[in-house]
C-alpha positions as a LaTeX table, in Angstrom:
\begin{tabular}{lrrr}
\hline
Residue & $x$ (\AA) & $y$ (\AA) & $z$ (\AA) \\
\hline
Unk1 & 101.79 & 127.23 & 34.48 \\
Unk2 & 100.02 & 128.47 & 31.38 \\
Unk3 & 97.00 & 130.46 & 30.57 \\
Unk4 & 95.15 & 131.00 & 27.72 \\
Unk5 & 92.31 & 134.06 & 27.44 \\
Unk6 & 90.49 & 133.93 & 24.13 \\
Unk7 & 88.24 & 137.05 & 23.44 \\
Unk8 & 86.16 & 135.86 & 20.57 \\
Unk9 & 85.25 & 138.66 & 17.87 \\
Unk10 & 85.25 & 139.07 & 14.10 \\
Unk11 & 87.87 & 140.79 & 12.43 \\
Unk12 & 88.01 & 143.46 & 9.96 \\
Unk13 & 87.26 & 147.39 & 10.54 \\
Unk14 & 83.49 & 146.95 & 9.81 \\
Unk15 & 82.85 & 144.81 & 13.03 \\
Unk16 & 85.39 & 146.79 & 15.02 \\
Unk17 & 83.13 & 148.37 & 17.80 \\
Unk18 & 80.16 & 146.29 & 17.02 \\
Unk19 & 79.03 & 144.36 & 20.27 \\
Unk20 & 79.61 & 141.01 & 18.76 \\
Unk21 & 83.54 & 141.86 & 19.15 \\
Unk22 & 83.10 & 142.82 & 23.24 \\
Unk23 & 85.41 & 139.79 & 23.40 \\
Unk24 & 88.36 & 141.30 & 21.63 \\
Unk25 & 88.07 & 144.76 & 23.65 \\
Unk26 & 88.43 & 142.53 & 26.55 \\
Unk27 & 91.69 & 140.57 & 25.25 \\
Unk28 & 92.99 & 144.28 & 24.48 \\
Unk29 & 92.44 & 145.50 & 27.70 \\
Unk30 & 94.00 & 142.61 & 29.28 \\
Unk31 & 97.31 & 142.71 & 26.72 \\
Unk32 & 97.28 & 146.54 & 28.29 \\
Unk33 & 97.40 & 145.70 & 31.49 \\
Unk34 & 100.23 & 143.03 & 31.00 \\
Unk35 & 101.78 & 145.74 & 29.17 \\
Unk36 & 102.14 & 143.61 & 26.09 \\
Unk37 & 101.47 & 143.88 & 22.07 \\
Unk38 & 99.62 & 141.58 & 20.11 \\
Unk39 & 101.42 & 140.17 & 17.13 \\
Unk40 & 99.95 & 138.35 & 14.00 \\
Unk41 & 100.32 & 134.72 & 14.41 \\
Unk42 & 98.67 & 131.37 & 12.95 \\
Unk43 & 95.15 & 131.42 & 13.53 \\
Unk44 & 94.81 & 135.45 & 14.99 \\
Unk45 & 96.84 & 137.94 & 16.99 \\
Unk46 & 98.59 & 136.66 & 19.84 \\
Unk47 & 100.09 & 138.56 & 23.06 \\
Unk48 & 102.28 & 136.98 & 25.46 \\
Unk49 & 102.90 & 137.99 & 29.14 \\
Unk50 & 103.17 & 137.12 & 32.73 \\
Unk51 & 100.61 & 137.50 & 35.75 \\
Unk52 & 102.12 & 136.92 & 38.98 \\
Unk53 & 104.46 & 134.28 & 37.83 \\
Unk54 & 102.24 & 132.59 & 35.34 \\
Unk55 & 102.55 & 132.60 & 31.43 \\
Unk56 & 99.33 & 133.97 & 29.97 \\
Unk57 & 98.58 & 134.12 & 26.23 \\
Unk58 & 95.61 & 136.24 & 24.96 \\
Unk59 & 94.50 & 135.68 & 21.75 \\
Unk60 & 91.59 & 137.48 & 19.31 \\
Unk61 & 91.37 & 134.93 & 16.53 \\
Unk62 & 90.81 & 135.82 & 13.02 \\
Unk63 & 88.98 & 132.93 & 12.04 \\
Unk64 & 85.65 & 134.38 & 12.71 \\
Unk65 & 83.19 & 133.94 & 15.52 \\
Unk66 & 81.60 & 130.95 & 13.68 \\
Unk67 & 84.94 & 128.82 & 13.53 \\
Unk68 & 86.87 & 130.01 & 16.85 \\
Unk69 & 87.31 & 126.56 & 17.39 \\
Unk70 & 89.94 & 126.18 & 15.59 \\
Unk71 & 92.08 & 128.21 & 17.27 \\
Unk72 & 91.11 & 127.28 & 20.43 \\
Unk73 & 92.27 & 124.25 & 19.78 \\
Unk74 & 95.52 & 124.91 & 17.29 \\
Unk75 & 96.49 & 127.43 & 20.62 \\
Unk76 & 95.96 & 124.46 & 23.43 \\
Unk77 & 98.23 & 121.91 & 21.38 \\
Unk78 & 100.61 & 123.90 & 20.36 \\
Unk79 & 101.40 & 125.36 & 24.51 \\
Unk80 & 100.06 & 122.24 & 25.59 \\
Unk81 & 97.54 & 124.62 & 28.02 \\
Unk82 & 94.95 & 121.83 & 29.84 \\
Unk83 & 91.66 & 122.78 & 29.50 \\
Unk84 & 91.30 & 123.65 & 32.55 \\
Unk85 & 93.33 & 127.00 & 31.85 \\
Unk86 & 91.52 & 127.62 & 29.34 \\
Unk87 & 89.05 & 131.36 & 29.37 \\
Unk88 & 86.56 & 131.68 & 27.03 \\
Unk89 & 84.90 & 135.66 & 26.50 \\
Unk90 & 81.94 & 136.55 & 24.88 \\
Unk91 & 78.70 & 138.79 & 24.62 \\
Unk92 & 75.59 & 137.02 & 25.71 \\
Unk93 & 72.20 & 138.39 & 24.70 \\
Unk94 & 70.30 & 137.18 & 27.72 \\
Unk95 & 72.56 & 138.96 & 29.98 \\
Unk96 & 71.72 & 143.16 & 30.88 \\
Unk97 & 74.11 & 145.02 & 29.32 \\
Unk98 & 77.47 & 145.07 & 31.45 \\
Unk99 & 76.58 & 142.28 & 34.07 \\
Unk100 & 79.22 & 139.59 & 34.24 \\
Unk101 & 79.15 & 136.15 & 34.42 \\
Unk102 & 81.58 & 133.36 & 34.39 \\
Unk103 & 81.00 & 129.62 & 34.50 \\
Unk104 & 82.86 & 126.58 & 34.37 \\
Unk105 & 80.98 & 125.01 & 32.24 \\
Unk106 & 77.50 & 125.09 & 29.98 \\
Unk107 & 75.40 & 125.09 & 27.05 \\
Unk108 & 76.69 & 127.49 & 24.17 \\
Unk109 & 73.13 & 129.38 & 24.68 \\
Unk110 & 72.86 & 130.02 & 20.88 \\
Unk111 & 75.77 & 131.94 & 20.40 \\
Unk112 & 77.83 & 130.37 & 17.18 \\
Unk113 & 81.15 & 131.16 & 18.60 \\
Unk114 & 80.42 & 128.60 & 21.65 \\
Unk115 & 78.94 & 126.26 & 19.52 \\
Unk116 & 81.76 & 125.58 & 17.29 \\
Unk117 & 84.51 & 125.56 & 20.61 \\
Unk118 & 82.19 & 122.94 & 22.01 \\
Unk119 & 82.43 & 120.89 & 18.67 \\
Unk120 & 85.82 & 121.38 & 18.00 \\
Unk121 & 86.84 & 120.45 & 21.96 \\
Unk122 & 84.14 & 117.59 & 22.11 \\
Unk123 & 83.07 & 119.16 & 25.46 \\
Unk124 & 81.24 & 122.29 & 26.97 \\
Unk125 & 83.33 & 121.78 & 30.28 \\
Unk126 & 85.66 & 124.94 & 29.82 \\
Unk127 & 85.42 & 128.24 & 31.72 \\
Unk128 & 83.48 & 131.37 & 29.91 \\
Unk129 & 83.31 & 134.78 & 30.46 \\
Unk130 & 80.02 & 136.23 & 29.39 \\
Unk131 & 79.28 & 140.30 & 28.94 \\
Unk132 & 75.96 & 141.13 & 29.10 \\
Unk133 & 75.01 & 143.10 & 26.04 \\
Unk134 & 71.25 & 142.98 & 26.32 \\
Unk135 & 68.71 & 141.95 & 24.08 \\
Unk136 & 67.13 & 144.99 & 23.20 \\
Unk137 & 65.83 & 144.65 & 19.79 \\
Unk138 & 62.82 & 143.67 & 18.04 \\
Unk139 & 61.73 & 140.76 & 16.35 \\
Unk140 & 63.76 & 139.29 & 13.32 \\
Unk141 & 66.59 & 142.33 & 13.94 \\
Unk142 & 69.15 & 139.62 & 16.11 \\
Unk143 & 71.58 & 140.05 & 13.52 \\
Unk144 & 71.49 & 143.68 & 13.36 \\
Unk145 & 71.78 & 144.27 & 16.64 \\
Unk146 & 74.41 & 141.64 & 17.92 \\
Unk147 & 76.63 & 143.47 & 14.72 \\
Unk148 & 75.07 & 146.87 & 15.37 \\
Unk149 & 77.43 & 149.26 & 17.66 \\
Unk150 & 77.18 & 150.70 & 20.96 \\
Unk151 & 74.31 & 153.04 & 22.25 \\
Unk152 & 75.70 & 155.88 & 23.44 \\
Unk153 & 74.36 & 155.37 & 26.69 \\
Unk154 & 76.39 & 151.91 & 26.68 \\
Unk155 & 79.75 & 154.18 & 25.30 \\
Unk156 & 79.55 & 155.99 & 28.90 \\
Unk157 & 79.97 & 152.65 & 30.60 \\
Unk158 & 81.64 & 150.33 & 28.05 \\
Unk159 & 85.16 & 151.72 & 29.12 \\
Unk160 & 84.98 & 150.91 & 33.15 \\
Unk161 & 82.67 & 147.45 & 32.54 \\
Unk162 & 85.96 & 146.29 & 29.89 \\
Unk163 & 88.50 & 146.98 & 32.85 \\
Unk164 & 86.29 & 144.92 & 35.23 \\
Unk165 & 86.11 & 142.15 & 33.00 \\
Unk166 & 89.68 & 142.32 & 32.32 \\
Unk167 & 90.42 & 141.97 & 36.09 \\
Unk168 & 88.15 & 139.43 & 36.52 \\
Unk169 & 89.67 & 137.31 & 33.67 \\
Unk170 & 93.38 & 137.73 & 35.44 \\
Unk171 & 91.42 & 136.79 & 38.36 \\
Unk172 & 90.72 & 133.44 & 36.73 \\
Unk173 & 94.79 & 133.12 & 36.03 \\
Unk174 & 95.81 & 133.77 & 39.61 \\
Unk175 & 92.78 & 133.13 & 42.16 \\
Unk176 & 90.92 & 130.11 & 39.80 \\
Unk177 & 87.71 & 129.85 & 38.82 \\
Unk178 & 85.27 & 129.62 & 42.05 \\
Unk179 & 87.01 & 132.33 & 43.73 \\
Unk180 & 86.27 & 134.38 & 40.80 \\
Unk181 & 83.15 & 133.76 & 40.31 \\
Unk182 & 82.26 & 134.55 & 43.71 \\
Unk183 & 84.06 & 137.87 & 43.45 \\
Unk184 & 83.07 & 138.85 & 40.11 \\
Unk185 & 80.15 & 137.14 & 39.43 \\
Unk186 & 76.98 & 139.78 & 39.09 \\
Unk187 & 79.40 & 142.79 & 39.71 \\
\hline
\end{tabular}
C-alpha cells in the first residue's frame, strides 16, 4: 500500500521560515523520522520510505502554493496512490496558532494552495492536515503576515507542534483517517 504526504510551501530561501511554508517543515520532519533524504524530482523534492510496512512518499513541491495541483496530481498517476491515501498539509488562518486539525474532506477556506488541488482533482474529498497559524494581523496586512516569519513566542513552540503533526500525519498512514482524527484532532 502507498502513501502520499504533501506539505505544501513555496520554495526559495526568502519564504523559507515564513508560516506559509509550515507545510514543508512538516514533510521534513516526517522524511526525519523515516530516516530518509529528499531528492529533486519532477514537480519538487521527493523522499521515499516505509512506515510499518507501507510505502510512503513525502513530497514539498516546487511549483508554488498557487499551482500544487499539479503535483498532486503528476505524484498520484505516476504511483498510482488512490485518493484516498492521499495527505494534504497546510497553515490555516482561522485556526490558533499550533492547534491541529485534519479532515477528510472540505472547502479550501480561501487558502490558494487548496483551491488549485481541488481544481486540478475535480473534488475536495481528500484528507488535509491544517496548522493553526493564527490570524493575528490587521486589516489589508494578509499577505504580510501569511509570508511574514515566526514570532518568537511561536519559535518556542514551533519545534514540538512540527513533531506532533508529523506523528499525526504517520498516524493517517498506519491507523487511517477517523482514528486520527480522534487522537489528534484539537491536540
Amino acid at each position: 500500500m502507498k502513501y502520499l504526504i504533501v506539505g505544501l510551501g513555496n520554495k526559495g530561501p526568502e519564504y523559507e521560515n515564513t508560516r506559509h511554508n509550515i507545510g514543508f517543515k512538516v514533510a521534513e520532519k516526517i522524511a526525519e523520522t523515516l530516516e530518509v533524504s529528499f531528492n529533486t524530482t519532477n514537480f519538487g523534492w521527493m523522499a521515499e520510505g516505509k512506515y510499518k510496512g507501507r510505502k510512503v512518499l513525502v513530497l514539498k513541491p516546487d511549483t508554488y502554493m498557487n499551482l500544487s495541483g499539479n503535483a498532486v496530481r503528476y505524484w498520484m498517476q505516476k504511483e498510482n496512490i488512490p485518493l484516498e491515501n492521499v495527505l494534504i498539509i497546510t497553515d490555516d488562518l482561522a485556526l490558533p496558532f499550533g492547534t491541529l486539525r485534519m479532515k477528510m474532506k472540505g472547502s479550501d477556506a480561501g487558502h490558494n494552495g487548496l483551491k488549485n488541488i481541488n481544481e486540478v482533482l475535480q473534488t475536495q474529498n481528500y484528507a488535509r492536515l491544517r496548522f493553526g497559524i493564527s490570524a493575528d494581523f490587521s486589516e489589508g496586512r494578509q499577505v504580510d503576515y501569511v509570508l511574514g516569519t515566526w514570532s518568537e513566542e511561536e519559535k518556542e513552540k514551533l519545534s514540538e507542534r512540527i513533531e506532533k503533526f508529523a506523528k499525526a500525519s504517520l498516524s493517517f498512514v498506519f491507523a487511517g483517517i477517523n482514528n486520527t482524527m480522534s487522537a489528534f484532532n484539537g491536540k
